[in-house]
N, C-alpha and C positions, 0 to 999 in steps of 0.2 A: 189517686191511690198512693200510701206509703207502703213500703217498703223495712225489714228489718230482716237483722239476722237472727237465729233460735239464741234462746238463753246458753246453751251450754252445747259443743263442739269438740270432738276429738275427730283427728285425721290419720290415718294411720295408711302407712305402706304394704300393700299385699300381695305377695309373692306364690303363693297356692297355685298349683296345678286347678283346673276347673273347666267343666263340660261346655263346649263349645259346640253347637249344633254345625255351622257354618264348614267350624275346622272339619267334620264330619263330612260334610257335604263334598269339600275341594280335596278329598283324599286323606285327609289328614285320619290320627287317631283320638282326634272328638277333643283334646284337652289344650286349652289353650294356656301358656305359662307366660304371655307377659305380665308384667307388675304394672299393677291399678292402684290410685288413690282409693280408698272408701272413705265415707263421712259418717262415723257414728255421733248421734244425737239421742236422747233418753228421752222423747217424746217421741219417735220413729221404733217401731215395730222390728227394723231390721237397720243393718248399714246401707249406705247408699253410697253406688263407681262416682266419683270425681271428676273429671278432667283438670289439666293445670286453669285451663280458663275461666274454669266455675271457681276454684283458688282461689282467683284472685279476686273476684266480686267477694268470696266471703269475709279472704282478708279487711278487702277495703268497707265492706257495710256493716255499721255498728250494731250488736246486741239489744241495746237500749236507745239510738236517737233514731226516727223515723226517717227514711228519704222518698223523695220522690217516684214513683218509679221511671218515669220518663225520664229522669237526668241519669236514671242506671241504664236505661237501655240506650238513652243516645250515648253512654261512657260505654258501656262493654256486649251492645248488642241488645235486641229483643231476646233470641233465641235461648241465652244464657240464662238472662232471666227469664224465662219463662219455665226452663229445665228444674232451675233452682226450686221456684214457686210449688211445682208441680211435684217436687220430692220432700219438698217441705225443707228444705234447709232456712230459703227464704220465709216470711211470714207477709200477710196483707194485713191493713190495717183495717180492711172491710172483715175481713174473718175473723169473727171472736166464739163460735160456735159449735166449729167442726173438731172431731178427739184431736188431731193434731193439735190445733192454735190451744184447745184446751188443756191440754197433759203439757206444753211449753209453757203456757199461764202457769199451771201447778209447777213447774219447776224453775219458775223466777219465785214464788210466791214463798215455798218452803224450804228450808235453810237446810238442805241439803249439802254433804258434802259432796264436790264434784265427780269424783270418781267411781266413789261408793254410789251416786246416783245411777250412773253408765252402767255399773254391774247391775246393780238391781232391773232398769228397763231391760238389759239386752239378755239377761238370764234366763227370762222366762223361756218356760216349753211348754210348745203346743200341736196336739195331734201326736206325741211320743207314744208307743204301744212296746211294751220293753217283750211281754208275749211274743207278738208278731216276729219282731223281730229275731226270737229266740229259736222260732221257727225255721227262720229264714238263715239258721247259721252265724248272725250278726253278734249275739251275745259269748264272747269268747269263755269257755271253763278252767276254772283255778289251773288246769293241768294246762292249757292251751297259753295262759298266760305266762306261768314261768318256762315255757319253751319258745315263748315268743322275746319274755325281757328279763330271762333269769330271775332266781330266785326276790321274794320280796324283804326290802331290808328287816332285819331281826325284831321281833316284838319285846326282848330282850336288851337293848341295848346298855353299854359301861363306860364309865368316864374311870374309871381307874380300876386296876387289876384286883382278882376277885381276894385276895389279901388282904385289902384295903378297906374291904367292908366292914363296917359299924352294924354288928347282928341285933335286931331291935325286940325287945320282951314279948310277948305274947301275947296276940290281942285277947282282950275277953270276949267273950259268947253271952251273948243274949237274944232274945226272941226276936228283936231286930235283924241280928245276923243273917239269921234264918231267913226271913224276906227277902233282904238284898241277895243272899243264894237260889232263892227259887223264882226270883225276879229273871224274864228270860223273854225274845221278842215271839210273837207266836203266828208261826206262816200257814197254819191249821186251823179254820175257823168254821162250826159246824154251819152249814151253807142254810140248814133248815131251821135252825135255834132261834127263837125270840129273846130278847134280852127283855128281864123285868123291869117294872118301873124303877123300884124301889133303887136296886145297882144301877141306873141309867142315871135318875139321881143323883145318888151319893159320890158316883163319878164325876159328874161334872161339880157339883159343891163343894168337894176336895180341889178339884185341878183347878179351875177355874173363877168357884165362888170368893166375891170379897168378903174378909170378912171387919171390917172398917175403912173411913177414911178421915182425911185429918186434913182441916184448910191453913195451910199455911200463911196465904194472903187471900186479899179477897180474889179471889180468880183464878187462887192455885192449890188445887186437891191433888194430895196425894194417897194413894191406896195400899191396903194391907191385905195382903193374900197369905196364901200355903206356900208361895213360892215369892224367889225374890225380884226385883225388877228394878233394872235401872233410875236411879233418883227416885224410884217407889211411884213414876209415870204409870207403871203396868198399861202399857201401849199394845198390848196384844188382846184382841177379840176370836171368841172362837165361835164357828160356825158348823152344826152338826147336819150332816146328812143322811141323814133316817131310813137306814134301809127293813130293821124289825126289830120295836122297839115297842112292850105293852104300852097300850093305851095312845099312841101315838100314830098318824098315819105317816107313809111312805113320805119325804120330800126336806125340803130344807127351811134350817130353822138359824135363828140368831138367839144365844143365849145372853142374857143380862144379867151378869154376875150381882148389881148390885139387889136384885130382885130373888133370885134365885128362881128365876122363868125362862120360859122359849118366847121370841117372837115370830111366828109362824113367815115363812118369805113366800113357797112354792111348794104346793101340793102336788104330787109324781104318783104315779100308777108305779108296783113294786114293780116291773121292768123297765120302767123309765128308771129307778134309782139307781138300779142293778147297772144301767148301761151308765150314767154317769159315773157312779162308783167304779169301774172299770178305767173310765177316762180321769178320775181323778188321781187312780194309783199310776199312771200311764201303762195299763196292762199287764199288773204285777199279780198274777194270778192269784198268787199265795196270801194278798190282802184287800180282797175287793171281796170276798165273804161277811165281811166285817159287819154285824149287825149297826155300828153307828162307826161313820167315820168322822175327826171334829176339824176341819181347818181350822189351823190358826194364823189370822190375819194382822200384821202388824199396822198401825198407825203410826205413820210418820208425823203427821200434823204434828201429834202430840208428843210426839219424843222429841219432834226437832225445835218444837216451842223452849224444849230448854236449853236441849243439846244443840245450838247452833252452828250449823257449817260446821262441825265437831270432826275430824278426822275419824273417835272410836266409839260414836255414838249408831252407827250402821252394826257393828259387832254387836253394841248392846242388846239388841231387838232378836240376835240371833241367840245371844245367850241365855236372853228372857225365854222364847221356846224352848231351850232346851231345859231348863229349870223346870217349867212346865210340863215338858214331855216324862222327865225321871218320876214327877210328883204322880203324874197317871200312872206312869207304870206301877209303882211303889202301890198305889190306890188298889188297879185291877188286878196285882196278885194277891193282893189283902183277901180281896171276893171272890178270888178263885176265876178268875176270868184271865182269858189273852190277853194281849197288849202288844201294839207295834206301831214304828214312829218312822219315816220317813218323808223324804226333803225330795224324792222321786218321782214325781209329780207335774201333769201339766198346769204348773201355775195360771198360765195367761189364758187358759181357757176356764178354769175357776173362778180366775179375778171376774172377766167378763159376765160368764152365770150370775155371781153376788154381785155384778154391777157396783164393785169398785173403783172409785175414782182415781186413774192412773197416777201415781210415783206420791199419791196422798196417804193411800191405802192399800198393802200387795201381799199376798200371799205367801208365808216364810214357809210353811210344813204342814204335814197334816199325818193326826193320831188315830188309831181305831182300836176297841176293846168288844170283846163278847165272849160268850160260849166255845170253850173249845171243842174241834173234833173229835170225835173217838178213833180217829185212825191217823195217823201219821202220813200226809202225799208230802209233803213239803219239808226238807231239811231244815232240823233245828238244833240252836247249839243245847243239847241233850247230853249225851255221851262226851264229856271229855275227857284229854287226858292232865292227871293230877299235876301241881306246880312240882316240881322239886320238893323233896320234905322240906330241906334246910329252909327254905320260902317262907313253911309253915310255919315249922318251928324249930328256932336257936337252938345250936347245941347245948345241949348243957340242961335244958327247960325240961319243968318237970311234966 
């Protein structure tokens, strides 16, 4: 059997207090605060404790050349290596199968920047219930926080004294204005409302729909959307989960922007959606009413086909959603509909449901639009207070 290390490896020193059962047991109070190695890898789930002896195998066994594993165990022990194997830092060369050796496949294979790889594996959340927790006292209130870390820095902020300023004419007004003002996120979503076809539609063919593409070479299309996208890859797929929607049953669905169609995945009984819907806001009350919530899934493959080992090509895919997400909103206040966009979300339990292929295909955000409530349970930003005139308008303006 050979032997190798993962593609990619960060070690970092950790200092954290943490629950000790043991220290619990021999009188202690349960936290134990020495400092541990952990081993983060972006094919692993989580980090994994270290020891210096397992160090130094990782030091010494290469990434890319196979060894033995009999010359590593008679060099530095069975037991070490075996630890190693068993946490997946190690790889066999008989495993080519299991999600580990496969998500390390995917990340020698795609050109990945390193780091921005690390965040993307080790970000995901799963089993998060922001509810539960809210219950539980765990979600601290605007008031609890600035008594906890003082006031939050100014929304306001100057780089030179208010003198200094250059007062600028007066924007014009148009029916546009008007949109971007009553453009607003919406935490009230009528729980019983079907959303029509027709707006369920025009939704996604606005946000989502292509509307050409162009081959640049043979091999290389690039696409033209409502929104803009890095090198015009538009690497982002959205994935809608159908909670009440004419004509449509409960469950999830892949949309084909170049079709302007659903590809059906999984048919839900309207409780089953309800309950994922729940797990996909991570228990945000205020947006799990949502008659259609749409994931938006990035693809790496194809971003990093161009963008290679790119230092600010991981940015790109986030700024492609959010292009994405203003273009919905802009859309659903058009129709008179909610809208709400959030990055709050158990990703990693998402990705696995759409049975996305780890650090190829992940999870960036997800939107949802319908009918609003007629009552208000959920704060929204509704009532504010006006900027400053002078904000509005220069002195002097007529």
């Amino acid at each position: 059997m050979q032997l190798r290390r993962c593609a990619h490896l960060v070690v970092a020193l950790d200092d954290e207090p943490r629950f000790d059962f043991n220290d619990l047991l021999a009188g202690g109070d349960g936290l134990a605060r020495q400092a541990r190695w952990l081993a983060q890898a972006p094919h692993l789930p989580e980090a994994v404790p270290v020891t210096l002896a397992q160090l130094a195998v990782l030091e010494a066994v290469g990434a890319e050349a196979w060894a033995p594993r009999a010359e590593l165990e008679e060099r530095f022990g069975a037991p070490v290596i075996a630890d190693l194997l068993d946490g997946g830092l190690l790889l066999s060369s008989a495993d080519a199968v299991s999600p580990v050796a496969a998500a390390d496949q995917s990340a020698r294979e795609l050109a990945w920047w390193p780091p921005a790889l690390l965040a993307q594996a080790q970000g995901a959340w799963r089993g998060v219930d922001i509810e539960a927790r809210e219950a539980q006292g765990l979600r601290p209130s605007a008031r609890e926080l600035v008594e906890s870390f003082g006031a939050a820095p100014t929304p306001a902020p100057r780089k030179r004294t208010a003198a200094e300023r250059v007062a600028l004419a007066p924007a014009r007004q148009a029916a546009f204005d008007e949109l971007l003002q009553a453009r607003r996120t919406c935490r009230n979503f009528d729980p019983a409302a079907t959303l029509d076809a027709q707006r369920f539609a025009t939704m996604m063919r606005r946000t989502w729909g292509a509307l050409g593409t162009h081959e640049l070479a043979p091999g290389a299309v690039v696409v033209k959307k409502t929104s803009p996208a890095g090198g015009g890859m538009h690497a982002v797929e959205a994935y809608a989960l159908v909670q009440r929607v004419e004509g449509l049953s409960p469950g999830l669905y892949h949309y084909l922007p170049m079709e302007h169609a659903l590809e059906p995945l999984q048919a839900m009984a309207a409780e089953e959606a309800a309950g994922w819907a729940h797990r996909f806001v991570a228990g945000q009350a205020w947006f799990r009413d949502a008659p259609v919530l749409v994931v938006m899934v990035a693809r790496f493959d194809r971003l990093f086909w161009k963008y290679r080992r790119h230092a600010k090509a991981w940015r790109v895919v986030h700024l492609d959603v959010g292009h994405l997400s203003q273009t919905m909103y802009l859309s659903a206040t058009e129709l008179g509909l909610g809208a709400f966009v959030t990055a709050a979300i158990n990703d990693g339990e998402i990705g696995e449901l759409l049975g996305l292929p780890p650090l190829r295909e992940g999870v960036i955000a997800l939107v949802g639009f319908g009918p609003r409530a007629a009552t208000m349970t959920h704060r929204e930003l509704v009532d504010l207070d006006p900027v400053p005139a002078g904000a509005r308008q220069p002195p002097g303006a007529p």
